[in-house]
C-alpha positions in Angstrom: -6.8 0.9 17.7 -8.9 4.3 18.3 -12.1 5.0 16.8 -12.1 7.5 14.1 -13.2 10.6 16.3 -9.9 9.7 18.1 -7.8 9.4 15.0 -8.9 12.8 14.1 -8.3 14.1 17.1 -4.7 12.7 16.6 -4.3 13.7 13.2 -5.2 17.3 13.9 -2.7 17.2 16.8 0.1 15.8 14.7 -0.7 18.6 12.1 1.0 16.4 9.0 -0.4 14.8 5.9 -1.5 11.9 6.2 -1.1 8.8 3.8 -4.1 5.9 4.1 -2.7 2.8 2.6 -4.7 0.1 1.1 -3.8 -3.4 1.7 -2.5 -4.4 -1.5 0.0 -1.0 -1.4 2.3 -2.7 1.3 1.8 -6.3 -0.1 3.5 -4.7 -3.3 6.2 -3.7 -1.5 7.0 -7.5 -0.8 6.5 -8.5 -4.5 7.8 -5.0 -5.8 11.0 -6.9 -7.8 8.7 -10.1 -8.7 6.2 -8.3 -10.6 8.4 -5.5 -11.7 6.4 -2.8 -10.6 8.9 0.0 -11.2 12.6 0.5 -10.4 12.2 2.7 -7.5 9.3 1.0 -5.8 11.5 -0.5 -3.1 13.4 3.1 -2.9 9.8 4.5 -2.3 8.9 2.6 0.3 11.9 3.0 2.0 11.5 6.5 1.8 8.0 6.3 3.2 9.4 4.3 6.2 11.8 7.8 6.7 9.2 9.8 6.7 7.3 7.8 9.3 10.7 7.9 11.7 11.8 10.9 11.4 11.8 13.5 14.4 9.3 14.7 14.3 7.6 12.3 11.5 7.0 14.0 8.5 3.6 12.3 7.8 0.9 10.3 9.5 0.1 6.8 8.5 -3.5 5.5 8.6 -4.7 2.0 7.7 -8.6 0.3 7.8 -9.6 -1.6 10.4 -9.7 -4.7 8.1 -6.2 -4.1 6.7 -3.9 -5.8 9.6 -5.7 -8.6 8.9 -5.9 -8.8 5.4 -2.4 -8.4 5.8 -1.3 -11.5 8.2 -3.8 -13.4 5.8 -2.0 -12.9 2.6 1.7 -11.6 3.4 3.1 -15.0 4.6 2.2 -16.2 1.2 3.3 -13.6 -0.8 7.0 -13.3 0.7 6.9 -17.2 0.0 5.9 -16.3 -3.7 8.9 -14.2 -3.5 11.3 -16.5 -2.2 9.8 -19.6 -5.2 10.8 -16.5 -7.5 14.1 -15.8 -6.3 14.9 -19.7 -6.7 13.8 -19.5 -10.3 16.0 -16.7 -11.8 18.7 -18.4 -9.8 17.3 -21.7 -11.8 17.8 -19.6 -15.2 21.1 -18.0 -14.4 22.5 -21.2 -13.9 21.0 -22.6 -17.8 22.8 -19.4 -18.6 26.3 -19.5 -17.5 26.0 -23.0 -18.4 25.3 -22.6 -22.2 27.5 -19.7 -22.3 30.4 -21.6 -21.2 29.5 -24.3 -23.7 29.8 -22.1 -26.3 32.9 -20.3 -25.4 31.3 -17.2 -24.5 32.9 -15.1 -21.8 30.4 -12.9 -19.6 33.4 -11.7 -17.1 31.1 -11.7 -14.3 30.1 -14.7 -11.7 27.2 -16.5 -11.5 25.0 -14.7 -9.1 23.4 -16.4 -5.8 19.9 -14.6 -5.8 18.2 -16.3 -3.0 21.4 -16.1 -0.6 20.6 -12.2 -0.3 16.9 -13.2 1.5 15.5 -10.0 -0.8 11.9 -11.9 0.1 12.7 -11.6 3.7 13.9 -8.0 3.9 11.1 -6.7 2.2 8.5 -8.5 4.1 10.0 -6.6 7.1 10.1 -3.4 5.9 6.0 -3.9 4.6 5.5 -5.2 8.3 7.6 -2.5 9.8 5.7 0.3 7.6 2.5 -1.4 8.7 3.2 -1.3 12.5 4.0 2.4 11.9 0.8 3.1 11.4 -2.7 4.4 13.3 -4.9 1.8 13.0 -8.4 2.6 12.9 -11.7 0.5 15.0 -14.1 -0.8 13.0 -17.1 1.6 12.5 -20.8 0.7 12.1 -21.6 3.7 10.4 -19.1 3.0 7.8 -19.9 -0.4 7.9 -23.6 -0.1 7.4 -22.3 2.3 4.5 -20.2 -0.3 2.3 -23.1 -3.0 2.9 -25.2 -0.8 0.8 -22.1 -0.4 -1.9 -22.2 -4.2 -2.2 -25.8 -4.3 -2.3 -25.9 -1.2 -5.1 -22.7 -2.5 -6.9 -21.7 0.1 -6.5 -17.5 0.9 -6.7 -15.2 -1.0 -5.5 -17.1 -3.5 -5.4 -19.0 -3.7 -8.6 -15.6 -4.5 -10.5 -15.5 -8.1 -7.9 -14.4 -6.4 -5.1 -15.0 -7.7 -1.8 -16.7 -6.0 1.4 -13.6 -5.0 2.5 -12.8 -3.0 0.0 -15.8 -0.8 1.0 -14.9 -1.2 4.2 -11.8 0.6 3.6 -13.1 3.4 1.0 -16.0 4.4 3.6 -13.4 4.0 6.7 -11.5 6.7 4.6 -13.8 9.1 3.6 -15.1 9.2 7.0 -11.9 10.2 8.3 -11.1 12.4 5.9 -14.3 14.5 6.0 -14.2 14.5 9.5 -10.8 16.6 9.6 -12.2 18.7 6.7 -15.1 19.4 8.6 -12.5 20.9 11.8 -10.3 22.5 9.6 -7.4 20.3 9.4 -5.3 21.7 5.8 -3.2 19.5 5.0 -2.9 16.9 2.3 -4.7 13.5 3.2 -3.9 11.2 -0.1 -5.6 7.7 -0.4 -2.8 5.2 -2.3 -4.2 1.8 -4.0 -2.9 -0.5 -7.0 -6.2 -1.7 -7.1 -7.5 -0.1 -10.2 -9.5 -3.0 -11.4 -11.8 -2.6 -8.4 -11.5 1.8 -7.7 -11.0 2.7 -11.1 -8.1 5.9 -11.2 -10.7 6.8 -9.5 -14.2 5.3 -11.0 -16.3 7.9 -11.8 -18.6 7.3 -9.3 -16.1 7.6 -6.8 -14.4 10.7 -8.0 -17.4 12.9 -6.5 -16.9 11.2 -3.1 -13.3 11.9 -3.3 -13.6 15.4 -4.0 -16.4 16.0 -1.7 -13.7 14.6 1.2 -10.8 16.7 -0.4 -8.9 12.8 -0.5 -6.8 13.3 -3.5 -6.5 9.6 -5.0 -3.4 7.8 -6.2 -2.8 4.1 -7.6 1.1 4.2 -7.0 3.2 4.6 -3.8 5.2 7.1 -6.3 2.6 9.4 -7.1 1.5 9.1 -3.6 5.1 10.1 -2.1 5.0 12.9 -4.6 1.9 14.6 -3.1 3.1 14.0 0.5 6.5 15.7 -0.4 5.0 18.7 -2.7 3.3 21.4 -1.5 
């Protein structure tokens, strides 16, 4: 876990863009099919994960000191969520197939066996191995003093319910990212969260901090893989 001088230093090193994930980014790569959240969500993550492995990588990953936490804390559950899903469309295909046959319909395909492909697994593994694939930042008392004062001030994201950690991350980013602005690092650095409730698309009183930082903002791991791929 290095401080963020050191991930600078890093960064600047590696000479890539760099992708800072929110939490809730590789927590919707384990519920991508359960809540629907777009056809190719899986096929962007696993395109993300390419881009990580590559030789040389093709990006640099960063994630919040209070992210790998948040993570263990809530992933367990949500690849449960997955699998209680899985055994409920298997519940309905059977009602199906069943009244179809009653009433002398033929479908001309089988019944399928949705939990026997352990979807819930596989993509809990790939969010895990996307996560170990990234730089994990220290915690920070600068940054830290920094989101107290966002709670305090209600200030976005936490004004919309969001939780200290949320400014944890926002200030952890910013940080970073002004920090290679300020030694002349040029390449794309793109903040990705689905958390609009709480940062808005971005709020408005975010946007200026954004811009400031040259962190170009993006609530979808597509747009996101779209700016790390474009020049």
């Amino acid at each position: 876990m290095p401080s963020i001088v050191a991930a600078v230093a890093q960064i600047q090193g590696d000479d890539r863009p760099v992708l800072l994930l929110d939490t809730c980014i590789l927590l919707d790569i384990i519920r991508a099919t359960m809540r629907c959240l777009g056809t190719n969500f899986v096929q962007r993550a696993n395109q993300l994960q390419g881009l990580l492995t590559s030789a040389p990588p093709d990006c640099s990953l960063v994630v919040a000191s209070v992210v790998h936490t948040e993570w263990n804390n809530n992933a367990p559950r949500t690849v449960n969520e997955v699998r209680v899903h899985l055994n409920q469309i298997q519940d309905q295909a059977i009602h199906f197939h069943e009244a179809c046959k009653a009433l002398g319909i033929a479908l001309g395909y089988g019944l399928p066996a949705y939990p026997m492909v352990s979807l819930h697994t596989r993509l809990g593994d790939l969010s895990r191995q996307i996560l170990d694939l990234a730089i994990r930042l220290d915690p920070d008392g600068e940054c830290s003093s920094r989101a107290v004062a966002r709670v305090v001030g209600n200030l976005p994201p936490s004004q919309q319910g969001g939780e200290m950690k949320d400014c944890v991350i926002v200030e952890e980013y910013l940080e970073l990212t002004r920090q290679l602005r300020a030694n002349g690092f040029a390449k794309k650095c793109v903040f990705c969260t689905s958390n609009v409730n709480d940062y808005g698309n971005p709020h408005p009183d975010l946007a200026p901090d954004f811009a400031t930082a040259n962190l170009i903002f993006t609530s979808n791991l597509s747009w996101a893989m779209h700016q790390l791929t474009t020049p």
